[in-house]
DRENDONU-304011 format. One line per field, with one value per residue (C-alpha): residue number from 1; residue in three letters; x, z, y. Coordinates in steps of 0.5 Angstrom, whole numbers. Example, Ala and Ser with C-alpha at 12.3 -4.5 7.8 and 13.67 -1.06 7.14 Angstrom:
BEGIN
nr (1	2)
rest (ALA	SER)
c1 (25	27)
c3 (16	14)
c2 (-9	-2)
//
This chain:
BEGIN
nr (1	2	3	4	5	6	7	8	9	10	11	12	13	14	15	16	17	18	19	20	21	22	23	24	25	26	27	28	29	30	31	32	33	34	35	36	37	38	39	40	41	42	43	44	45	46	47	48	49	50	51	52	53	54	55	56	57	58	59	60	61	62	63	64	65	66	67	68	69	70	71	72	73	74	75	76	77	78	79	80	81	82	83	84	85	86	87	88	89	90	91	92	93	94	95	96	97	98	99	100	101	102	103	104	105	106	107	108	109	110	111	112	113	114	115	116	117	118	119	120	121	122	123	124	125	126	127	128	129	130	131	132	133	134	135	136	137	138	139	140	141	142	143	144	145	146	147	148	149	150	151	152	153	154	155	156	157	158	159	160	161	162	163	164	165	166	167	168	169	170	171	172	173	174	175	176	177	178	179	180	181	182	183	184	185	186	187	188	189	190	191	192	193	194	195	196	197	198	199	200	201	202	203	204	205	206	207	208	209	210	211	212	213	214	215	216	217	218	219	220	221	222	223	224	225	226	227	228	229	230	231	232	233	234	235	236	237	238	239	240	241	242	243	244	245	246	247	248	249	250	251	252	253	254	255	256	257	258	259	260	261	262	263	264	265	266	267	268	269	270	271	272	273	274	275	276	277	278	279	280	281	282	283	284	285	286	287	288	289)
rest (UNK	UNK	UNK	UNK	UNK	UNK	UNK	UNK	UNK	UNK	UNK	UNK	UNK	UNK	UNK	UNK	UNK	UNK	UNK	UNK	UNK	UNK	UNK	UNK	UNK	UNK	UNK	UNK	UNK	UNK	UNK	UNK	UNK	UNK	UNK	UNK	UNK	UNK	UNK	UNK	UNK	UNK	UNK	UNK	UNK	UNK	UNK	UNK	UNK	UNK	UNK	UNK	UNK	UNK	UNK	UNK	UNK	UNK	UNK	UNK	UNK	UNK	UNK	UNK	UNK	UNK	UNK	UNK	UNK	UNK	UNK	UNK	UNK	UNK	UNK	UNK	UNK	UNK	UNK	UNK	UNK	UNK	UNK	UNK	UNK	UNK	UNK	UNK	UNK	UNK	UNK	UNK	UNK	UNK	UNK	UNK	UNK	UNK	UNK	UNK	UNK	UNK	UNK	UNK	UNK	UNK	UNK	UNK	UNK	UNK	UNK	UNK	UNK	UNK	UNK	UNK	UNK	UNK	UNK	UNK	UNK	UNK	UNK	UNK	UNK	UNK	UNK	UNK	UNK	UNK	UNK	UNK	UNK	UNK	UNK	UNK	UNK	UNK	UNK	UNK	UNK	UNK	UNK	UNK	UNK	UNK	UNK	UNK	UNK	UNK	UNK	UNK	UNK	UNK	UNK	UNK	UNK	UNK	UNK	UNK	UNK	UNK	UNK	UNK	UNK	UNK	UNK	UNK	UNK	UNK	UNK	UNK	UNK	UNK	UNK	UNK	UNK	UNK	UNK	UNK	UNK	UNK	UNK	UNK	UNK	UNK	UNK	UNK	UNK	UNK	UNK	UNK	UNK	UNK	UNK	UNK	UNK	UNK	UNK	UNK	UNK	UNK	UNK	UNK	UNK	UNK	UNK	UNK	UNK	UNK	UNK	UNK	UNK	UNK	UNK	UNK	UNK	UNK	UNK	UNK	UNK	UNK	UNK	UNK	UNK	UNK	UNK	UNK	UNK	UNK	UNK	UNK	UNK	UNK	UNK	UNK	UNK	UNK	UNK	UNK	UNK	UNK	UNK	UNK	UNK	UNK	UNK	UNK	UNK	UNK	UNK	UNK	UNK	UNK	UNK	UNK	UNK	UNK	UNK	UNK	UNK	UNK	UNK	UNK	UNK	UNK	UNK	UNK	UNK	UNK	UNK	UNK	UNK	UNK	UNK	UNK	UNK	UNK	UNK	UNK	UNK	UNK	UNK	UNK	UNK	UNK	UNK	UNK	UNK)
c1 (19	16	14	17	14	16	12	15	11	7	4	1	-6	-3	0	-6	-10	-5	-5	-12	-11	-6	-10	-13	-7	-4	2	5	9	8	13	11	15	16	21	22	23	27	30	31	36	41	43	47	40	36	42	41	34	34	38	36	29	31	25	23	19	19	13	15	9	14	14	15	8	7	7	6	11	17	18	21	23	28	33	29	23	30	32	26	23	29	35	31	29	37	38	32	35	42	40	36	38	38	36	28	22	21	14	14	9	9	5	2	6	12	7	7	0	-2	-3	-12	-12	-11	-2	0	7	12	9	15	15	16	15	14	15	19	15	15	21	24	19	21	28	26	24	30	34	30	30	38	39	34	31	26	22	16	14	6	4	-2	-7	-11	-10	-15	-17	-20	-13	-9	-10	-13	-19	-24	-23	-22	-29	-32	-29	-30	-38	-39	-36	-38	-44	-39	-33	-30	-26	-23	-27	-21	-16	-18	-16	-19	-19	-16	-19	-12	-16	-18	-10	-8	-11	-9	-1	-3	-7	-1	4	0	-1	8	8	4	10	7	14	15	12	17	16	13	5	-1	-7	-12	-20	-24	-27	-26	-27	-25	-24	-30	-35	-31	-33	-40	-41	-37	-43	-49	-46	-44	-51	-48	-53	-52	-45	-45	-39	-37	-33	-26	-22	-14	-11	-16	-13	-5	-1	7	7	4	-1	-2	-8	-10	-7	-12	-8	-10	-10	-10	-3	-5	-12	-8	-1	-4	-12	-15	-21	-21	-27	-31	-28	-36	-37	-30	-31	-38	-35	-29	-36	-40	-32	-31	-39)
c3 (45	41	45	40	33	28	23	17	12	17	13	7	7	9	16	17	17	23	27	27	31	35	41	41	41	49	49	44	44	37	33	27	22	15	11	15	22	19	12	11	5	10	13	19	21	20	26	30	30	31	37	41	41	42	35	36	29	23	20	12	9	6	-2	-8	-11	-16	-22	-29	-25	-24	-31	-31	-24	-23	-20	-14	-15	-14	-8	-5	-6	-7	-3	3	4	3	9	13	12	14	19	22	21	28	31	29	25	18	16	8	5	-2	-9	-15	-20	-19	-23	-31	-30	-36	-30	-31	-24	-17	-16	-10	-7	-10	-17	-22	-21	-28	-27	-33	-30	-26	-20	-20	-22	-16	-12	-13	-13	-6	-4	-6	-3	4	3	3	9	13	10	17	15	12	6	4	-3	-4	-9	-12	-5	-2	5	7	8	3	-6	-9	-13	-9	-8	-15	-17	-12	-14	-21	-21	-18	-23	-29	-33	-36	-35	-38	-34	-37	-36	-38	-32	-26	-19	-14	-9	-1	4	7	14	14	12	17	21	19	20	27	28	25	31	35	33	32	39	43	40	32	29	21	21	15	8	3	3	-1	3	-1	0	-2	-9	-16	-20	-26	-25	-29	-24	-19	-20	-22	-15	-12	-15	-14	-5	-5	-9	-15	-21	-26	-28	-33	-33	-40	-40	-45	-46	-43	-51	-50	-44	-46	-39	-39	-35	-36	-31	-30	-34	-29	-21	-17	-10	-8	0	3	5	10	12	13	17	22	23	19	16	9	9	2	-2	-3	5	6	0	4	10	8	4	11	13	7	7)
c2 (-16	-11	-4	2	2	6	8	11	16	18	24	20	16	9	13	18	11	9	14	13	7	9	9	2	-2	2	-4	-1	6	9	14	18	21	23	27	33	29	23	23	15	17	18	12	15	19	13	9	14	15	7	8	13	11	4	2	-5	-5	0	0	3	6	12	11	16	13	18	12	17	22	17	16	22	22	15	17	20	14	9	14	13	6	2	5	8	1	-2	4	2	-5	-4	0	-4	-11	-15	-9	-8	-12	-9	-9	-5	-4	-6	-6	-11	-6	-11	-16	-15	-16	-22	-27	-28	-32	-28	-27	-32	-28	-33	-31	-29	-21	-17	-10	-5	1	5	6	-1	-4	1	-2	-9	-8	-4	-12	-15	-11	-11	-19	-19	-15	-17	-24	-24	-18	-18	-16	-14	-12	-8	-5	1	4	9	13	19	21	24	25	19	16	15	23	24	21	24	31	30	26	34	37	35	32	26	22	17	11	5	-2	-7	-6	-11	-11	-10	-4	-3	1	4	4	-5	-5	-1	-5	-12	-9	-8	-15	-18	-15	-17	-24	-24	-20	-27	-30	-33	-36	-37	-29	-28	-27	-24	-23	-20	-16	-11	-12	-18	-19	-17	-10	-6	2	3	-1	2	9	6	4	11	15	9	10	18	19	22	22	27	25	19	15	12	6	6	3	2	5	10	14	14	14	15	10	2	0	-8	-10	-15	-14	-18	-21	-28	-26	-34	-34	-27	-30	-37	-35	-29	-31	-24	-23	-19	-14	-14	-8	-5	-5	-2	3	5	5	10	14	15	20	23	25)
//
């Protein structure tokens, strides 16, 4: 029976967006933390915490996900993304169901159809290499927790795209954006809520839950349309935004060409509707405006 849900990096976009939720699912007591109330590098913290609260399932949204920053920062990337995880892990084992929030980053971004979850992973950063080996590790440990990748993530919550656009489309008169990358984007609050559908689902007493699955909105874009269509619903008209090419915006970090996640086996296995991206974008819009 899960009662006590642990939700980690409750500071950050994805865990605002939980919070958001908390008081629709009465059933379940929910506890909140982030790096000031319970430092997941230390693994004698973590089994206590584990403990006392008597944690049914942890929910790990924390993440160091600052992409181009970690090719600089490794060591603290692999601390955050693959050992905190093998601490949670460990910690967890027998104890607690683990959920852990994942990325399309451990992909290399060739493919040129929707990545399935058994895809061969080749990540070639370090963000995303640390999150893939977070995954294995996980998977060692704890084989029965369930694994959700996403992609090109935003909220109302928290420093990402759609609040840099919308900064930035007042700002100034142009922008450049490249058009040659595709994925598609996820509004963190229909992931939230697909999280807690799933618990629920696992709750009623679903078996074979555990494994690795894929979850962003429906439907295929580039960065450059999606920005278009950021400016089209905020009414921003006097920034023009010029499509670019990826070697045109040098990052330190390589970014997937192609990221686009096929969500079937999530629909399938816990019975989710996938909102389309532009009806989540406008509905994340309608906060932010």
């Amino acid at each position: 029976m899960i009662k006590n849900i642990l939700i980690t990096g409750a500071n950050g976009q994805l865990g605002h967006e939980f919070r958001d939720l908390y008081s629709k699912y009465r059933d379940f007591n929910f506890i909140s933390t982030d790096i000031d109330s319970l430092d997941l590098t230390d693994k004698k913290e973590i089994s206590a915490f584990i403990e006392k609260n008597k944690i049914d399932c942890i929910v790990n949204c924390a993440a160091y996900t600052a992409v181009d920053k970690a090719e600089d920062e490794a060591e603290l990337c692999y601390r955050v993304n693959r050992d905190a995880v093998g601490n949670l892990a460990e910690s967890a084992r027998v104890k607690a169901l683990i959920i852990h929030i994942s990325t399309d980053y451990v992909f290399d971004g060739k493919s040129v159809t929707p990545y399935i979850e058994t895809d061969a992973t080749n990540p070639q950063s370090v963000y995303g290499k640390s999150k893939c080996e977070g995954e294995e590790i996980l998977l060692k440990y704890c084989p029965e927790s369930i694994i959700i990748r996403t992609a090109w993530l935003y909220s109302t919550y928290g420093n990402n795209f759609v609040k840099t656009m919308l900064r930035l489309g007042k700002e100034r008169q142009d922008l450049n954006v490249v058009y040659d990358q595709k994925g598609t984007p996820t509004y963190a609050a229909d992931l939230a809520q697909a999280v807690l559908d799933i618990i629920s689902c696992i709750e009623k007493g679903l078996s074979n839950y555990s494994g690795i699955y894929h979850y962003s909105n429906e439907g295929v874009t580039t960065w450059f349309d999606f920005t278009e269509k950021i400016f089209q619903l905020a009414g921003i008209k006097n920034c023009t935004v010029h499509p670019i090419t990826t070697d045109k915006y040098p990052t330190k970090a390589v970014r997937p060409m192609y990221s686009v996640l096929n969500k079937t086996k999530i629909r399938e296995t816990f019975n989710i509707s996938v909102p389309e991206w532009e009806n989540s974008l406008e509905k994340c819009l309608g906060f932010l405006n």
